[in-house]
N, C-alpha and C positions, 0 to 999 in steps of 0.2 A: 289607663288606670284612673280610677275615681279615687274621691274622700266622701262618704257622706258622716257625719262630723258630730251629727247627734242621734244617734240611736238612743231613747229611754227605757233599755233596759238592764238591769243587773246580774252581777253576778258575783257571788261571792267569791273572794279572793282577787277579782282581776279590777275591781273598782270597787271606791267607796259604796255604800250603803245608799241608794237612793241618787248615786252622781251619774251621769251618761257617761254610756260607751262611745269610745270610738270608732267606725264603719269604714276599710279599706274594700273596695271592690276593684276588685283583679279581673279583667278579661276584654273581651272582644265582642264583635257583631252585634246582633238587635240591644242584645243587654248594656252592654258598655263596652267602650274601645279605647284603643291602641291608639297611641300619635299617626296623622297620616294627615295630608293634606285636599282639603277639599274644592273646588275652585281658588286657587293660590292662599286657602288660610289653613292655619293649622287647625284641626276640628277639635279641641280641645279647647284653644281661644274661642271658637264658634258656642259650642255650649257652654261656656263660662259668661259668656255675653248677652247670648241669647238664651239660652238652658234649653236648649234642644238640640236633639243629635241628628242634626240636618239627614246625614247619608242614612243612615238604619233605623231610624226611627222618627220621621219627619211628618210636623205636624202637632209633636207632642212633646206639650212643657214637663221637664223636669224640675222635682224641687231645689227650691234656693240654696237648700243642705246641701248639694249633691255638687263637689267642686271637682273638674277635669286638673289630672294632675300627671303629667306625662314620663316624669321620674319614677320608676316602682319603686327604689328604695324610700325615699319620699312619703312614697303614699303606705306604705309599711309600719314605717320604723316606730310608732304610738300607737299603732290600731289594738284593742284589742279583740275583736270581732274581724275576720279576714273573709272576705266571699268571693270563691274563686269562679269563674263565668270562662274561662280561654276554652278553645276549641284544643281537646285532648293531649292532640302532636305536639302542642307548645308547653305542658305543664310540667316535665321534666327538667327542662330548661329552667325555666320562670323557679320552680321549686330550688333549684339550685343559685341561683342569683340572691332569692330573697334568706337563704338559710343561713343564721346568725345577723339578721338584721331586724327581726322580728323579737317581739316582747316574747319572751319563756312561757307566760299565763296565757297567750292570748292563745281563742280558740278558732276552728277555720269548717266553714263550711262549703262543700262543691255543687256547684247546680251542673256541673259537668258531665255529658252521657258519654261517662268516659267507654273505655275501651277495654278489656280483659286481662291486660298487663295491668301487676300488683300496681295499686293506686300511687304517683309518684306522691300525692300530698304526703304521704306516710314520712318522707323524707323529713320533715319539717320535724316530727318530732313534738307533736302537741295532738289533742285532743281533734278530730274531722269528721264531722256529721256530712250527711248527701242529701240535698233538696234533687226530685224529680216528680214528675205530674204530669198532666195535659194541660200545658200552658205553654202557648203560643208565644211568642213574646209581642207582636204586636198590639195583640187581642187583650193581653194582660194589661200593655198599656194603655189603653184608650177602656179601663176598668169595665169589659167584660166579664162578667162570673166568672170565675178560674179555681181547680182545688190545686194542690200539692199533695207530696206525701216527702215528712223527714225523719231519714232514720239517723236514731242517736247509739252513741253506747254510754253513755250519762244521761240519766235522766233529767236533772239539771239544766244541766248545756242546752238539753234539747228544748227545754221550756224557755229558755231564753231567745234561741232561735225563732221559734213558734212563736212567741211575743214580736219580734223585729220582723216578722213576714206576713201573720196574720191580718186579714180587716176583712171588711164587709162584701168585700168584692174578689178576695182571692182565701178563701179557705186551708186552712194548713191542719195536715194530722200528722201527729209523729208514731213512728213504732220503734221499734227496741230491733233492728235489721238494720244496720247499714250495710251488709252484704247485700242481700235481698232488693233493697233500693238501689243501688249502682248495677245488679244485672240484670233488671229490671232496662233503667234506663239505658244499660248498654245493648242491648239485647235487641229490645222494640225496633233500633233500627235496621236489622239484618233484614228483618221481616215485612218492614217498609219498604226495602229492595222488592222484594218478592210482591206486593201489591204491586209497585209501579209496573214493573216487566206486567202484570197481568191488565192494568189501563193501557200501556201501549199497546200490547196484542188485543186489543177488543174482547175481553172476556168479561163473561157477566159477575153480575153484582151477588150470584151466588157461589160463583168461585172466588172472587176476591173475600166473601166472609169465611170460604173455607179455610183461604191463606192464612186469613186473620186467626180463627180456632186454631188450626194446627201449628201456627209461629206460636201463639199464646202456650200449647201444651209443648212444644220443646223448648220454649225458656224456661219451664218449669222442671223439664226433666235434666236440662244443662246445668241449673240450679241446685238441684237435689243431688247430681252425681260429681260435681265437681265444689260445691262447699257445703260447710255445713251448720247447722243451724239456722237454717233459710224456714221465715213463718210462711207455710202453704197461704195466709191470710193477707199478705203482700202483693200477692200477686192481685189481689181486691182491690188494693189500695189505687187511688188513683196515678202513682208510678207504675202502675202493672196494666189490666186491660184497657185502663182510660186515656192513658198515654200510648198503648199502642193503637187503639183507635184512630186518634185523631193525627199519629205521625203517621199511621196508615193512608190516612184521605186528605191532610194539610201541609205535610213535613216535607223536608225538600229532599229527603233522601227517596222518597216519592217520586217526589218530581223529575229530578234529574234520572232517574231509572226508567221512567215512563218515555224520557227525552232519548234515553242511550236505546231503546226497542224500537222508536220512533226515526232515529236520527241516523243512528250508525255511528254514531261520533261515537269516544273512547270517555269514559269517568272524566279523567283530566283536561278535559278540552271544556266539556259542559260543566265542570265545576264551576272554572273561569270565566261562560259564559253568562251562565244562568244564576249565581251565586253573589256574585257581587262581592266578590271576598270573605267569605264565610266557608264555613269548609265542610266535605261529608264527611260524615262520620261513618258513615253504615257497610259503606264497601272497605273500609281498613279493618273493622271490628269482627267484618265477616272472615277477613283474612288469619285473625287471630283464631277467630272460634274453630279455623278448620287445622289450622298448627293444633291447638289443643285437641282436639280430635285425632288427628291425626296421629299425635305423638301416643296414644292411649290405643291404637287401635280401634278408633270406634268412628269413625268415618261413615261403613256401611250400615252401622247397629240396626238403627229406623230402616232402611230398605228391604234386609232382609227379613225384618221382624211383622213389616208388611206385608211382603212375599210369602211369608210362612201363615199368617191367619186369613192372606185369601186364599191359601191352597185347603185350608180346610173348611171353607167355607160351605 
């Protein structure tokens, strides 16, 4: 758990007129982490000393603002800006631990590619925007070009967010979708799977853009038939093709799929090998999408709808 301690910007009602907010970030891996110990120190001592997160992002200075705080309640209880970063399995938990320990006003945003199950932030009981994108975390650190995309359901909220994330080197758009942006980001990674299986088996670089096109148009039709008020214009946005792009050919739900064609190994083995303690998302998310499926009857729908327009080909 972080503090970063001055955010400049406003919002009415949750801070004076012109006074800083205050920044908790909640989470793990590239972004920000969890207590755990690194050659016998605790890594939160390590980046408090040094301001760099030796194990996941080493190399690269974090600001002075940015204070490692290993207590969640802690790093909570005055924030009023919350930015949740945990890898999905743990936000249920976490959401339940910090609920009533949190300011009533404060607002919370996820960069989480969660998973299909009703968002646990919701628990909390406060306003929750979703940052996703094609951004990298290491690449964002070390200020390579990077966009976002954040959907709000305040318009507000979300120009405040967009203020606390924007700059020169990582561009932010908001839309009025935070459905559309969390299936987005949940999404992209099923379809990562499906790239890597096609690096492992040595297929060309025109079948892995078919994967890509056709993952792209069934997020869109998962999207359409399972919520609604999803803007077709999202899927634009850089949480929709630009993000699955680049989780297609950088992401490690890539990787590790590409490893399990390659290897023979089982998910669980090369998570722990190749991951370094981070975690995939892509094969839990898949499992959900096919429960939902499943439960609707619609499992086969795309097969046979294939079947039927090349028979009349």
């Amino acid at each position: 758990m972080m503090q970063a301690c001055t955010a400049s910007a406003t919002l009415n009602g949750i801070a004076p007129a012109g006074g800083p907010l205050q920044v908790a970030i909640i989470g793990s891996g590239n972004w920000w982490v969890f207590e755990e110990l690194v050659q016998g120190r605790k890594l939160t001592d390590i980046i408090n000393t040094q301001h760099e997160n030796v194990k996941y992002l080493p190399g690269i200075k974090l600001p002075a603002n940015v204070v490692a705080e290993p207590d969640l309640l802690e790093t909570v209880k005055d924030a009023h800006l919350l930015v949740w970063v945990l890898p999905h399995q743990f936000v249920g938990f976490t959401c339940k631990k910090v609920l009533g320990h949190i300011r009533p006003d404060a607002k919370a945003i996820s960069l989480i590619k969660v998973g299909l199950a009703p968002p646990s932030t919701q628990l909390l009981g406060i306003d929750v925007s979703v940052l996703c994108g094609a951004n990298i975390a290491n690449e964002v650190a070390k200020g390579e070009f990077s966009e976002a995309t954040i959907g709000y359901k305040d318009k507000e909220v979300g120009a405040v967010w967009k203020k606390l994330f924007h700059s020169p080197t990582f561009r932010v758009n908001t839309v009025d979708d935070v459905a559309g942006v969390e299936v987005c980001g949940a999404l992209k990674n099923v379809v990562a799977l499906g790239a890597g299986f096609c690096d492992g088996l040595g297929y060309s670089s025109n079948t892995k853009a078919a994967i890509i096109r056709c993952g792209l148009e069934e997020m869109r039709r998962f999207a359409d038939t399972f919520f609604k008020n999803i803007k077709a214009q999202t899927f634009f946005e850089s949480c929709g093709v630009a993000d699955l792009i680049v989780t297609c050919f950088s992401g490690r739900n890539r990787k590790v799929s590409e490893a399990f064609v390659v290897t023979k190994k089982s998910f669980e083995e090369l998570e722990k090998e190749l991951l370094d303690g981070q975690k995939l998302q892509g094969t839990l998310t898949a499992q959900e999408v096919h429960e939902i499926l499943e439960k609707r009857g619609l499992t086969l729908k795309h097969i046979i709808a294939f079947d039927e327009s090349s028979a009349s080909a």
